[in-house]
N, C-alpha and C positions, 0 to 999 in steps of 0.2 A: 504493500500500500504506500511505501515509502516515506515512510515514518523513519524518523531515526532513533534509533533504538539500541537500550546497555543489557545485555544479560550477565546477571552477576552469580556466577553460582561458587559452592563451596572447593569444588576440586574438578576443574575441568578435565581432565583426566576420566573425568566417569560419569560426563556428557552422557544422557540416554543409555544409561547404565541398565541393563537389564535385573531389577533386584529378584526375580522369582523368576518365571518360567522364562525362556528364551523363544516364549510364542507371541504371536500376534493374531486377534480374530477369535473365531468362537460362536456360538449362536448369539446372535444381536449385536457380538463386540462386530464380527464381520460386515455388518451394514454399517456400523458406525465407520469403520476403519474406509470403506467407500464413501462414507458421506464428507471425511477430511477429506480424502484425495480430491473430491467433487471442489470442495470447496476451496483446494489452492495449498491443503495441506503435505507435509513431505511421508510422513507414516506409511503410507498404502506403497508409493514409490521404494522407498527405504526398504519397506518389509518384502519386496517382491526383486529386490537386488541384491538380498544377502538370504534368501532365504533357502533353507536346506531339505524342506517336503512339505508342499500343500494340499489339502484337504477339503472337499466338502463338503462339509458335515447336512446331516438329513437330505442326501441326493436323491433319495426314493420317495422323497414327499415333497409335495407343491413348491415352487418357486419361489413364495413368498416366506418361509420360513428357513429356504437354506441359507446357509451361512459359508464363507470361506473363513481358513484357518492357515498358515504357515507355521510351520517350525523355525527357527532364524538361528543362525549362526551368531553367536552374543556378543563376540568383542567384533564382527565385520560388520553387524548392526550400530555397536556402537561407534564405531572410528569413523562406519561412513558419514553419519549422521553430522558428527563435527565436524568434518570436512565441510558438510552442506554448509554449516554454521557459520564455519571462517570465511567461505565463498560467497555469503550473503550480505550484497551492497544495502549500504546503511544499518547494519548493523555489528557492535564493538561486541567483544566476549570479555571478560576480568571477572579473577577469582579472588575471591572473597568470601566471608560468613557477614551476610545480615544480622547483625546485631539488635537492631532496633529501629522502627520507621518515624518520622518528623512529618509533625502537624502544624498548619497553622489554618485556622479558623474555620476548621472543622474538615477540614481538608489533608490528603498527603501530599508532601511537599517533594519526600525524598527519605532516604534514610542513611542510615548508618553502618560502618562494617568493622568487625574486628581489627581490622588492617589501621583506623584512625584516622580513614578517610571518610567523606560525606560524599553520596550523589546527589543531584536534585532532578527530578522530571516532572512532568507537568500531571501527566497517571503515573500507574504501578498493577503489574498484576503479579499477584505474590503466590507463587506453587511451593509450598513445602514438603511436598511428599509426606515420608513417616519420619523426619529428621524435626518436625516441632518438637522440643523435650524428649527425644526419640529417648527410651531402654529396652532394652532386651534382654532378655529370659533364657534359660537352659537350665531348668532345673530351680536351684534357686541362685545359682549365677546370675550376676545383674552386671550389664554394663553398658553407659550411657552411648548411642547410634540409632541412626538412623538405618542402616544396614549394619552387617559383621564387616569391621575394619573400617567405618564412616565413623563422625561426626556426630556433634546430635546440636542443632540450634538450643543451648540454655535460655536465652535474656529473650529472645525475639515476642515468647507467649507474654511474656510481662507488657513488653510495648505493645503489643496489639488492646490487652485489655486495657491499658491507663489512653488507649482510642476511642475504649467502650464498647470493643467487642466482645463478645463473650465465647467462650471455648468450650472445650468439653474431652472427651478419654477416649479412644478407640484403638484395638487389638488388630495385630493381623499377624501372618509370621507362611513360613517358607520350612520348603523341605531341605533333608542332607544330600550333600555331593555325593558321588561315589567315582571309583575310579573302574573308567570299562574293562580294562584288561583284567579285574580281578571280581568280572561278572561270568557267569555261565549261560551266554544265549541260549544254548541247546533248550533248555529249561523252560525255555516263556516261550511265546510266540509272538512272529513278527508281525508288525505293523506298517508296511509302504505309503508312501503317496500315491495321490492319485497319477495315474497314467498323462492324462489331459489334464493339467493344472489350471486352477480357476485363480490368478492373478489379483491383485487388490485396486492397483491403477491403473484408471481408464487410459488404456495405452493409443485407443482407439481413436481419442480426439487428439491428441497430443501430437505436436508438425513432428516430421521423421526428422530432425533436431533433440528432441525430448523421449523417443523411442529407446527403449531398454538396450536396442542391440546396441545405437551410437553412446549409451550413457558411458560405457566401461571405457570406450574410446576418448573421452570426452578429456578438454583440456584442462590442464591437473592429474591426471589418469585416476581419476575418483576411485575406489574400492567398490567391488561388486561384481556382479558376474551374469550370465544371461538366466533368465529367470525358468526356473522349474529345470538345469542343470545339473548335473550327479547328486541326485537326490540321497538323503541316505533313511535308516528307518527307524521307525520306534519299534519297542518292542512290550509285551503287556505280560505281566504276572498275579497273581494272588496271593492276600495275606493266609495264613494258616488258624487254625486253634492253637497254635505255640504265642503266636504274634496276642492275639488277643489275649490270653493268658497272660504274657508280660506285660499288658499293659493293666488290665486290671492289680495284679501284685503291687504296679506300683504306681497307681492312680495319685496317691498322698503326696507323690514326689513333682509330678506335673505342677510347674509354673501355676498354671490355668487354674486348679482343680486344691490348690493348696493354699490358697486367694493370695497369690504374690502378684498376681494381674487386676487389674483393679478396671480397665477398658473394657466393651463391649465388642465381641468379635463377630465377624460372617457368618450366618447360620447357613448359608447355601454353598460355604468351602469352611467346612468345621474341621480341627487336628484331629488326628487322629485318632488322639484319647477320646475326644468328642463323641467321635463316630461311635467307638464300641460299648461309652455307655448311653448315645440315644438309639442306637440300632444294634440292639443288645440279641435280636433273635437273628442278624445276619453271619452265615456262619466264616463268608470269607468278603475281603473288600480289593475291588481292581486296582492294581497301580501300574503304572506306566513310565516304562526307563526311556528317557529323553534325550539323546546327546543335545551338547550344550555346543558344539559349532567343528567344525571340519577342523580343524589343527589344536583340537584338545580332546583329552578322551575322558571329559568329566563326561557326565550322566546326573540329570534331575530325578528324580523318584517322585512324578506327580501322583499326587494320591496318600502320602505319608508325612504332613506337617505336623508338625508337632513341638512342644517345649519342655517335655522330659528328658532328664537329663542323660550325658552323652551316653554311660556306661550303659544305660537302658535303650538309646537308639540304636544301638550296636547290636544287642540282644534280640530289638525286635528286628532290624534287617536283615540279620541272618537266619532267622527265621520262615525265611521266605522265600519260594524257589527260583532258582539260581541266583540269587546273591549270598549262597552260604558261607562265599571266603570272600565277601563285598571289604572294600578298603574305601571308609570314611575319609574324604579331602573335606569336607567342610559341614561342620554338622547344622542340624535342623535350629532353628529359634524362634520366638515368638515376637514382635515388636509393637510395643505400646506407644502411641504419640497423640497428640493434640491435636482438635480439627475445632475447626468452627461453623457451628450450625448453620446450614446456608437458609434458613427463612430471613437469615440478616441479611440478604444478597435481594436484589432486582432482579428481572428474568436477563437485563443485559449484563451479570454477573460482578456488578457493581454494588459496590457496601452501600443501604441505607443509612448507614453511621455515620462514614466518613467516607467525603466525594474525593473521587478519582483514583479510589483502591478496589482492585479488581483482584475475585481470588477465581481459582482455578486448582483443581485435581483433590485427592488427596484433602487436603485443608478443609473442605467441602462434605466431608463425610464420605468421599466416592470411591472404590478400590479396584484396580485396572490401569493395563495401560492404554488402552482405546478409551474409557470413560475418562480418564484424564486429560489427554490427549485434545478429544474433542473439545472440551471446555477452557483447553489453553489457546485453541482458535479461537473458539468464541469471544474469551475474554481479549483476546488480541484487539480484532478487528473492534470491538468495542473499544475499548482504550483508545482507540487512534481515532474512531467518530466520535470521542468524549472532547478529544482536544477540537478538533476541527468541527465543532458545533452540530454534527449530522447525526439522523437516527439511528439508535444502534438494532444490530443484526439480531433479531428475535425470531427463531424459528420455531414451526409452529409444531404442535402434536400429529398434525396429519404430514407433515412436510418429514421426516426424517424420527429417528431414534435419539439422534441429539438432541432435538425437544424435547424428546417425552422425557428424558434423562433431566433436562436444565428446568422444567415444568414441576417435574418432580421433585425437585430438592428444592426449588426458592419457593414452593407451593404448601407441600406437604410434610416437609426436613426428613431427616431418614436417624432413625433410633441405633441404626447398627452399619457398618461398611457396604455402602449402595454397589449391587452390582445390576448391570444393564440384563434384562432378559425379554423373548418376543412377546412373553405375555403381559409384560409391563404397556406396551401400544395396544389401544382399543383399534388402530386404524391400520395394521401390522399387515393386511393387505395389501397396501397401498406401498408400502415401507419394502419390498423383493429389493436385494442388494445391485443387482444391474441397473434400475432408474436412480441411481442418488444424483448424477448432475442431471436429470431432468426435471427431479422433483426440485431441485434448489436451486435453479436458474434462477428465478427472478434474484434471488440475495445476492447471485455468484456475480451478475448484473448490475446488479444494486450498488453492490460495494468495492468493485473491479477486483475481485478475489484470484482473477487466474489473468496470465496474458490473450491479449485483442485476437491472435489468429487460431489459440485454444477455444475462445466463449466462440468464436465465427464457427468451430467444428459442432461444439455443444450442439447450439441453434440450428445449424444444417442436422445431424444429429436426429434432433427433435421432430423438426418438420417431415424427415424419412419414416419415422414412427408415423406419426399423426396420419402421412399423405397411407400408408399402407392399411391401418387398420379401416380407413375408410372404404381404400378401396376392397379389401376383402370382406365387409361386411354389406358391401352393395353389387358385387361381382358375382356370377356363377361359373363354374365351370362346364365346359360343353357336353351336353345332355343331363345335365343338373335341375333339379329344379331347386333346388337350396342354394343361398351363398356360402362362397370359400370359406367364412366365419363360420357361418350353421355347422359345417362339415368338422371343420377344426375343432366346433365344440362336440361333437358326438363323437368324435375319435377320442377325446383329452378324457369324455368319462368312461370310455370301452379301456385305454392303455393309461388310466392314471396321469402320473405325471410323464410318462415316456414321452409324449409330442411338443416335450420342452424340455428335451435334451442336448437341442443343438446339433439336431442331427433331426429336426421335425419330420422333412419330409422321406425318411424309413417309414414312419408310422402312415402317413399321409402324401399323395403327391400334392405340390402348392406351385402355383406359376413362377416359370422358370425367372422370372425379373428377381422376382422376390428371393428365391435361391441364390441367387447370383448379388442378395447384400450380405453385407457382414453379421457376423454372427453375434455380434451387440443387440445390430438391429433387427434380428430376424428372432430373437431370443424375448426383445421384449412387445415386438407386437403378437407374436405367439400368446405370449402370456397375457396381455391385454383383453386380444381377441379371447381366449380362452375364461376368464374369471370375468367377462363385459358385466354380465347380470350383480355382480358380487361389488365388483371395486364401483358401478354406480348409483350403488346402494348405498355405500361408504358415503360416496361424495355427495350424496341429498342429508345423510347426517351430516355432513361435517357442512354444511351450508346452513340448516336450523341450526346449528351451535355456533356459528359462528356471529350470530346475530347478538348474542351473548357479549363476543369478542370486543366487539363494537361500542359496547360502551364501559364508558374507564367511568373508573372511581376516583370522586374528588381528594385529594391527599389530603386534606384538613376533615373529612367526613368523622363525625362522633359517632363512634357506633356505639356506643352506652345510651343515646339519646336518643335509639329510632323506637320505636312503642312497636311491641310485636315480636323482637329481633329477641333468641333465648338469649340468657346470658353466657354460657357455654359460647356459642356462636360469636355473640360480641367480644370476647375476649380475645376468639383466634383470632376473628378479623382484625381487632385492633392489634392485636402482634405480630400479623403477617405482612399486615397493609396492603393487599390485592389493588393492583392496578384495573382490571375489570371485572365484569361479573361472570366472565366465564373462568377466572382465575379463583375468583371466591367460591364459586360452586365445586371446586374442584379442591380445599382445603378440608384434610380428613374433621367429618363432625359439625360442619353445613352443609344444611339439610337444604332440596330444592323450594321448600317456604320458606327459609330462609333468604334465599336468592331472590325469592318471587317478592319478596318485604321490603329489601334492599332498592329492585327495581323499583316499585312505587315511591318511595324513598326520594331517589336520587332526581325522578321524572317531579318529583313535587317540588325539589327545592330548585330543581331548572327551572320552570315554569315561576315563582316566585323572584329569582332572579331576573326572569325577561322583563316579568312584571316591574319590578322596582326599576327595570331601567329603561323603561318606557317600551321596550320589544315584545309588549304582549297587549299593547293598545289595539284595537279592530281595526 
């Protein structure tokens, strides 16, 4: 956008450090990770040029619910990434620890760093990951990080709250290394990538300048390599009754379970102590050996986090088929750190407290690297239409997963580590990971988010969709009395999701024109044409609700003072502060009388205001 801009972080060294899994994507993370790329983001690019096996995930069900996933190489993910960093005009990198941010009249100014130097800028969007007060656990080992071998910010939580922000506790924690050579693949079985690799960045609009094959070539000779390239694999094993055994014997010694953890953790990626005593009747639980990138032969153990201590993770790993002679390189731990409740946040991710502080990831209550991710765009682009007087980027719940995610947290706050999932979208139809730059043109538009000769592809793009679905739903084929549409939909409920494999016309023949586009665009008028009755069902709801949308709430409104409103209700709304009425309806514990109270409400004291200023005379 061309903002000039300081990234200050603690140890640039570990820039996009992968602190858990070396994956990216996921069911919902994968639309999100398209909906950055849509938007101008480097993530979906990054993860599809150092990535070592992609996935994906629910191929044999509808369109709208798959998701892609990569494996990534951890330290070519991260080195490339800074590279990107260094190579990005107008903006400086300096390392530093935030100390503490400067206000002045109710405003951030800038802040402070260990170093004894001051910045100043005009915003701030402040990402702290799990290094707020970060400690971590093993047992009852304690020692202050944000990761094992990081930092933990001390002093930063102090200056936020003498802002008058208010903070809170949350848990998360990571599995042990192992070392591959002293695993027994025989044991487990393997797990490949997919054969035809489903990519993250739309490589499809992007000038043959920006195409994966020229990027390795590219000057600087960036890091990276052609995408879906000597893939390599996972591989899957089960816990035992030995495993769970050791883990009940020494439940008392668990961090978590011996109250040395005082945070709230994820209950949808619980440790594994968790696991065996809330799913106490399952007799064994999946885990999955991950390499951690082509030129090391650690290995993740997804499926086994935990914060018992070391002698005990040893116990349980070996425990379990073929890691019986496993070699610990980094064991498992728990980390507790500091967030703040995002009902203090605007939907443009902007503090209510104090103007021009922008938070993002982590801080937020939100745990991922795609839910973080997205919200460091977000917050971006906002920060720069903060200075430059323009609206900021508010995306909507029908428009991507990134709303419903940033909807959700300045709306509803989250009790425990937000993770994104599809049933979190009522509109998750709409939401299939191929249209994210279609859906969010207008923003990508709005806010010049990508370059002039990429939004010229977008827009052609769009128009090839559009011009197709029209014409197959008003075309026949010869000796037909149904159109190409009719036809597509009675093949799609006979073969399921098969006539949207990208390979349509096996199931069905379709005019050669249309064969002969690319399989972007052949994949999502398939899909259009195929759910027509379903996604225009969507879009008459999302039009009654948007009526909602449309009217904003005065910021000075007393809700103590509306006759009718419960008191329960007035309380949230006055702590949430909804910008409209379809924000307030959507705050857990307002009721739609509520909404409906509010409306009358607000149409009465408009009406009084036209009145007293003469715009209500006849």
């Amino acid at each position: 956008m061309g903002a000039s801009t300081l990234l200050i972080t603690g140890n640039l060294d570990t820039i996009a450090q992968m602190s858990c899994n070396p994956a990216i994507g996921g069911l919902a993370k994968g639309q999100i990770v398209r909906e950055i790329d849509a938007l101008g983001g480097e993530m979906g690019l990054n993860t599809d040029l150092t990535g070592i096996q992609f996935r994906l995930l629910n191929e044999s069900k509808g369109m709208a619910v798959q998701s892609p996933r990569a494996q990534c190489d951890k330290k070519a993910y991260q080195f490339r990434m800074k590279q990107v960093l260094e190579a990005q005009p107008g903006l400086q990198l300096f390392q530093a620890q935030v100390t503490g941010l400067l206000y002045e009249a109710g405003r951030v100014v800038g802040c402070r760093t260990n170093l004894d130097i001051e910045f100043r800028g005009r915003t701030m969007v402040l990402t702290t990951g799990t290094f707020l007060k970060g400690l971590m656990h093993i047992g009852r080992n304690k020692n202050e990080g944000g990761r094992l071998g990081d930092f933990s910010a001390r002093t930063l939580s102090d200056s936020l709250r003498e802002g008058g922000i208010e903070l809170g506790r949350f848990k998360t924690g990571t599995p042990a290394r192992v070392l591959g050579r002293s695993l027994d693949f025989t044991r487990m079985q393997e797990q490949p990538g997919d054969a035809r690799p489903t990519f993250f960045a739309f490589h499809d609009t992007r000038p043959d300048t920006g195409l994966f094959h020229m990027e390795h070539w590219a000057a600087g000779n960036r890091l990276g390599w052609l995408p879906g390239s000597s893939p390599l694999s996972c591989w899957m094993t089960y816990t035992t009754d030995e495993t769970a055994a050791i883990v009940r014997e020494n439940l008392h010694r668990s961090a978590m379970y011996s109250g040395e953890i005082k945070g709230v953790g994820p209950r949808y990626c619980p440790s594994f102590e968790d696991k065996i005593v809330r799913f106490a009747d399952k007799p064994r639980h999946l885990l999955f050996l991950e390499p951690e990138g082509r030129t090391t032969d650690e290995y993740y153990i997804n499926g086994l986090s935990t914060s018992l201590p070391f002698e005990v993770q040893e116990k349980m790993i070996r425990s379990v088929p073929g890691l019986e002679h496993a070699v610990i390189m980094r064991p498992a731990y728990a980390v507790e750190y500091d967030y703040a409740p995002p009902t203090q946040l605007s939907p443009s991710l902007e503090s209510k407290v104090v103007g021009g502080l922008f938070f993002a990831g982590q801080i937020n209550g939100t745990s991922g690297y795609e839910e973080a991710a997205c919200q460091g765009l977000v917050a971006g682009v906002n920060a720069v239409n903060c200075v430059r007087g323009l609206p900021p980027l508010v995306i909507g719940r029908h428009e991507g997963y990134t709303g419903v995610l940033i909807d959700d947290l300045v709306t509803k706050g989250t009790t425990e580590p937000y993770r994104m999932f599809t049933s979190r979208a009522e509109h998750r139809l709409l939401l299939n990971h191929g249209s994210a730059e279609l859906r969010l043109l207008p923003h990508i538009r709005q806010h010049g988010l990508v370059a002039p000769d990429r939004l010229a592809r977008i827009e052609a793009k769009a128009q090839s969709i559009s011009r197709w679905v029209a014409e197959l739903e008003k075309t026949r084929p010869a000796g037909s009395s149904a159109t190409w549409a009719d036809l597509i939909r009675q093949s799609a409920a006979r073969e399921g999701a098969g006539i949207l494999d990208g390979e349509g016309s096996a199931a069905l023949p379709l005019p050669e024109a249309f064969a002969r586009e690319g399989e972007p665009v052949r994949l999502e008028v398939l899909y259009r044409v195929s759910y027509a009755g379903y996604l225009q069902r969507e879009l008459r709801q999302i039009e009654k609700l948007s009526e909602l949308e449309k009217v904003r709430i005065p910021a000075d409104l007393d809700y103590k003072a509306i006759r009718g409103l419960r008191i329960e209700s007035a309380q949230k709304l006055a702590s949430i502060k909804p910008f409209t009425l379809g924000q307030a309806g959507r705050i857990s514990g307002v009721s739609p009388a509520d909404v409906s109270i509010l409306m009358v409400h607000i149409e009465a004291r408009r009406q009084r205001q036209a009145s007293s200023s003469g715009g209500g005379a006849a």
